[in-house]
Each structure stands twice: as C-alpha cells, then as structure tokens.
N, C-alpha and C positions, 0 to 999 in steps of 0.2 A: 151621380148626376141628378138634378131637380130639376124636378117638373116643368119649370119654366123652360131649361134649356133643352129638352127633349121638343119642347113643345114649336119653340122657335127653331130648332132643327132636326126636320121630320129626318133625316138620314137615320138617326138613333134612336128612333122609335121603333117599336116590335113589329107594327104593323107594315111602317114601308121598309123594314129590313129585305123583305121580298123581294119587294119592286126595284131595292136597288139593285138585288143579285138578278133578277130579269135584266134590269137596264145598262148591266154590264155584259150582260152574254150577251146585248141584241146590239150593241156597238163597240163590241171590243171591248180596249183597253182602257176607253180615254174617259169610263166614272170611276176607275182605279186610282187614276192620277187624281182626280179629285176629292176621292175620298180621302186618299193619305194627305191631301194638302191641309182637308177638314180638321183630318185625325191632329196633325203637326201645329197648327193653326189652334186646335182648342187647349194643346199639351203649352202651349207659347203662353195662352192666356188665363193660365192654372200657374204657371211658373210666376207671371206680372202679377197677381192677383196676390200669389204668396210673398213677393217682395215687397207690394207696397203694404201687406198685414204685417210684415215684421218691420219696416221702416217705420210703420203708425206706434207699434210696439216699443220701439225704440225709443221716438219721440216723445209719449207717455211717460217711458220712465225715466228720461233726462228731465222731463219738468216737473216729476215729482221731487227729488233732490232741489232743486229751486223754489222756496217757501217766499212770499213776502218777505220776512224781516231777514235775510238773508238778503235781497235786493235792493232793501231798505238800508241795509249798515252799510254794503258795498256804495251805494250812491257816498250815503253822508264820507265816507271816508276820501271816495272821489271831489267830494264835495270840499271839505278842508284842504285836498291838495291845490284844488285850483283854486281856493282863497293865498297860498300861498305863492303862486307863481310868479306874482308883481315883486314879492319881498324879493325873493329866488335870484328874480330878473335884477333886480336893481344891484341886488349883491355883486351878481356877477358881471354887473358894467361896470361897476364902482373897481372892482378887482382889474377889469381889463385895463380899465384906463389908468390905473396904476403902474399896472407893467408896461403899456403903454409909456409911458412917461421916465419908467425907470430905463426901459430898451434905448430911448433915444438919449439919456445922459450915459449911458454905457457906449453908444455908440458915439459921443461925442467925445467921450473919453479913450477912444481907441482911435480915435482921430488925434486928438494930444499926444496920446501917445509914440504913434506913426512920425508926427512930426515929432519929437524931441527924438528920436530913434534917427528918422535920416539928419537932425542938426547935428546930431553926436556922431557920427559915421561920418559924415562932411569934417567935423574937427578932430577927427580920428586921423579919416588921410594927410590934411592938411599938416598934421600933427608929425604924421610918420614919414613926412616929404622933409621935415626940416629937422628932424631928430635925430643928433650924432650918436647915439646908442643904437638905438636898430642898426645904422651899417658898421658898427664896432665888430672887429672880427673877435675879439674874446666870447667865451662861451660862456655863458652868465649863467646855466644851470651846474657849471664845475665849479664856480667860483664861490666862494660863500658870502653872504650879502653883507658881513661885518667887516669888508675888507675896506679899510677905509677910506679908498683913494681910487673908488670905482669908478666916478664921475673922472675923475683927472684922468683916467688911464685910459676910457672910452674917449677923451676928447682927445689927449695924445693918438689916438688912434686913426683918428679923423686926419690930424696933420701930418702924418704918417700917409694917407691915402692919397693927399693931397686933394681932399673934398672943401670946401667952405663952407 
C-alpha cells in the first residue's frame, strides 16, 4: 500500500487502527460492515487497476507489430483495388446485360417452341380422327413392315368395319 493511499484512508493507518477497534466495541457491529465494504471496495479497485495495466499492455503490443510501411503497402494495395472497381463494375454490367439478352431470346424460343408443340399435337389428333390405320384391327407390331400390301389390308379393314 503507498503512502498516498494510507494517507487518503486513515482506516489503514497504524495510528487509527486503534480507534477503529474502539469505534467498533462503542457501537457494535455497524464499523465491521464498513470496514469489510472498505476492505472489498479497495480489493475491486486493485482488480480494475490490474485489468486496465494488462489491457494498456495488450494494446502496446498490438501496435508494435503495426510499423508504418506496413500501413503504407496495405493502403496502396487498397488503393489499386478501388482504382479498379469502375473496370470490375462495368465488366460485370456488360456480362449482365448479355445474359440479359441471351435469357429473353431463350425465352422467346421456348415460346416457339410451345407453340409448334401444341400446332403438332392439334395435327396429331386431327391426324388420328381420320386415319384408317389406328382403328385397323391388325397388329402392326406382329406384322413385318415388308409386307406389301399393308396399306391395302388396313383400309380393307375399315370397310370391313364399316367406318368411312
């Protein structure tokens, strides 16, 4: 303990050490409680005292490791990047608006698509509404397709059913 803080609190001085053990027998209990609040109170501010010398300590040696030219190449490095950011930028608009462009002739193309899909399906039925082979009862997968009178024998077939 230093002088000072002896001085600023006579409790811890030699001299009224006396007088506090008097001043505790002539009322009791209640300079006990404050002595220990002292005692807890000075141990609090020995604890804060050492945190903030090793936080100061700490701090010290993190700025040693940090030199100027150390600060100085990370700038310029930062530096070059954000000369670059305009090219960066424009690349990657240029790019967008590319696919941009490619997405919607893709999607116009599956628009074409769609329709040639339901025009073909429309001439499909159409197709298979007037087509005397589909209701040919011969079976076309037993038959072999060199047989040469396939057509004649599915439309015989038809008049056979008596379809038109």
């Amino acid at each position: 303990m230093s002088g000072l803080e002896s001085a600023e609190n006579p409790a811890h001085s030699p001299a009224s050490s006396s007088s506090a053990d008097r001043a505790s027998q002539d009322y009791g209990g209640g300079d006990n409680k404050k002595l220990r609040r002292r005692e807890k109170n000075r141990i609090a501010a020995q604890r804060s005292r050492k945190k903030q010398t090793l936080k100061a300590d700490q701090l010290h040696e993190d700025s040693e490791g940090t030199s100027f030219a150390s600060v100085f190449t990370r700038n310029s490095k930062a530096s070059k990047v954000i000369v670059e950011i305009p090219t960066l930028t424009t690349e990657c608009t240029e790019e967008y608006e590319g696919l941009e462009q490619e997405n919607t002739a893709l999607k116009r193309e599956i628009r074409k698509l769609s329709e040639e899909v339901k025009h073909l399906s429309d001439a499909l039925k159409d197709h298979e509404r007037a087509c005397p082979m589909i209701r040919c009862t011969m079976n076309f997968a037993t038959t072999p397709r060199s047989h040469p009178n396939i057509i004649a024998s599915c439309l015989s077939c038809e008049g056979q059913s008596g379809v038109s």
